[in-house]
N, C-alpha and C positions, 0 to 999 in steps of 0.2 A: 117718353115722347118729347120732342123737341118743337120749339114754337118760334118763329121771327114776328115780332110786333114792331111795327114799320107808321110813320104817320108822321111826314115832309110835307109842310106847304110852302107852295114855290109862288110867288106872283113872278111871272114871265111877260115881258114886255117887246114889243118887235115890231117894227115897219114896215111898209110896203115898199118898194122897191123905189128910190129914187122917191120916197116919199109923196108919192105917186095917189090924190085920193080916190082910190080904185072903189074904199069904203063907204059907196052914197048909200040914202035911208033906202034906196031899191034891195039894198045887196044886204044889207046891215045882217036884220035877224036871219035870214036864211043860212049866212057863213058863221054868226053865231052858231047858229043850228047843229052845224054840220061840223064844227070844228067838235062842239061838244059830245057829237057823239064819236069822235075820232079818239078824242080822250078815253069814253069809256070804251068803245068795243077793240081798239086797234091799240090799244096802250096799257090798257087795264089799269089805268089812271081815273083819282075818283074828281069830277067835274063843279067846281060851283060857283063861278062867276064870272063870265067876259064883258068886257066892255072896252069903249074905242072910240075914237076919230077915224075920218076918212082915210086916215095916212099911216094910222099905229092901232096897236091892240093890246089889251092886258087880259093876263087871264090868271085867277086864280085856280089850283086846281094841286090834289094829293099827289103825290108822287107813287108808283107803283115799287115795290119793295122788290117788282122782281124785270124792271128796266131802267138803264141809265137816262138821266137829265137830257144828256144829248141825242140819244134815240127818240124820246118822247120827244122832242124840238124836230129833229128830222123828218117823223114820221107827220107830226100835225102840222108843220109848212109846206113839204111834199106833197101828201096830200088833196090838202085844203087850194093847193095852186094849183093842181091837176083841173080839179072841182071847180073853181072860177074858169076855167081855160073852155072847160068840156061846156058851161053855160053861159059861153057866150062874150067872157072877159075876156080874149084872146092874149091879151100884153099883158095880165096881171101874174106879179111876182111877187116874194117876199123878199125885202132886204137880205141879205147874208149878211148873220148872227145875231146876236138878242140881250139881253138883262133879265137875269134870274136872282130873284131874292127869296131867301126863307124869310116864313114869317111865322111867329110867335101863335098859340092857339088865344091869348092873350087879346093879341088884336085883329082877330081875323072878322069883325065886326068894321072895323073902321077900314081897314083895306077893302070889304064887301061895298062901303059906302064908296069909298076912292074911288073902287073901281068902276062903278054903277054911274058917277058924277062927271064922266071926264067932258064933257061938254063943258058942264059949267066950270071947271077947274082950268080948263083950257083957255075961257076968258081971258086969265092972268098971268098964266104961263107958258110958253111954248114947250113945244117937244124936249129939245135940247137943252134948256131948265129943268125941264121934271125930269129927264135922267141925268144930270148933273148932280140933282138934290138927291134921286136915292144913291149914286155913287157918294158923295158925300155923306148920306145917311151910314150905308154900308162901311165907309170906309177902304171903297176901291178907287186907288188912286192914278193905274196906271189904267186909261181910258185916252184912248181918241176921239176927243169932240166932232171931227168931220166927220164919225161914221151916225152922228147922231141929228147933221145938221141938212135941210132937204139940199135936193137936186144936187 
């Protein structure tokens, strides 16, 4: 009998359209809510940390062994924007495209806090610093600054 053992963490990172803060404390937990169950029943992705600004999102979360990175982006922006549209956000969008990083099982404690903190981290840094640092982190070089600066 043959086995696949599978276990990708991805921190995904993404915008609201036009950096748009569609994200107030109204909306906040309920699109948490609802993204995370988009991960687990529509993706068979396993769920464990969102957190955000009114303008962006980060989400820790497994990767499924048996969908691609880009399907699971398509299906949880899709979605999730239907779901704002159908309660009442009528303009809310997701930017088109995103920041995906693996992370280490290593430090999936300190990304758990990253992720959890972006208020207070956001004090010091804007948007387009903190994905300039994980591209930098990463080591992706070829990036467009404007898709990550508002309006």
């Amino acid at each position: 009998m043959s086995q696949s053992l599978v276990r990708i963490y991805i921190h995904l990172v993404f915008s609201t359209k036009d950096r748009y803060p569609f994200i107030t404390a109204e909306w906040k937990n309920k699109l948490y809510a609802y993204m995370a169950g988009i991960l687990k029943s529509d993706t068979a992705s396993t769920f464990h940390y969102i957190g955000g600004m009114k303008d962006h999102i980060h989400i820790l979360f497994c990767l499924s062994k048996n969908k691609s990175l880009s399907d699971v982006i398509h299906t949880l922006k899709g979605r999730s924007s239907v779901w704002m549209k159908e309660n009442g956000i009528h303009k809310f969008a997701w930017q088109g495209g995103y920041a995906a990083f693996s992370v280490s099982e290593s430090i999936i404690e300190a990304t758990k806090k990253y992720i959890l903190n972006q208020e207070k981290h956001h004090e010091k840094f804007t948007f387009t610093e903190e994905v300039a640092h994980f591209c930098k982190l990463y080591k992706i070089d070829q990036y467009d600054e404007n898709y990550f600066t508002q309006g």
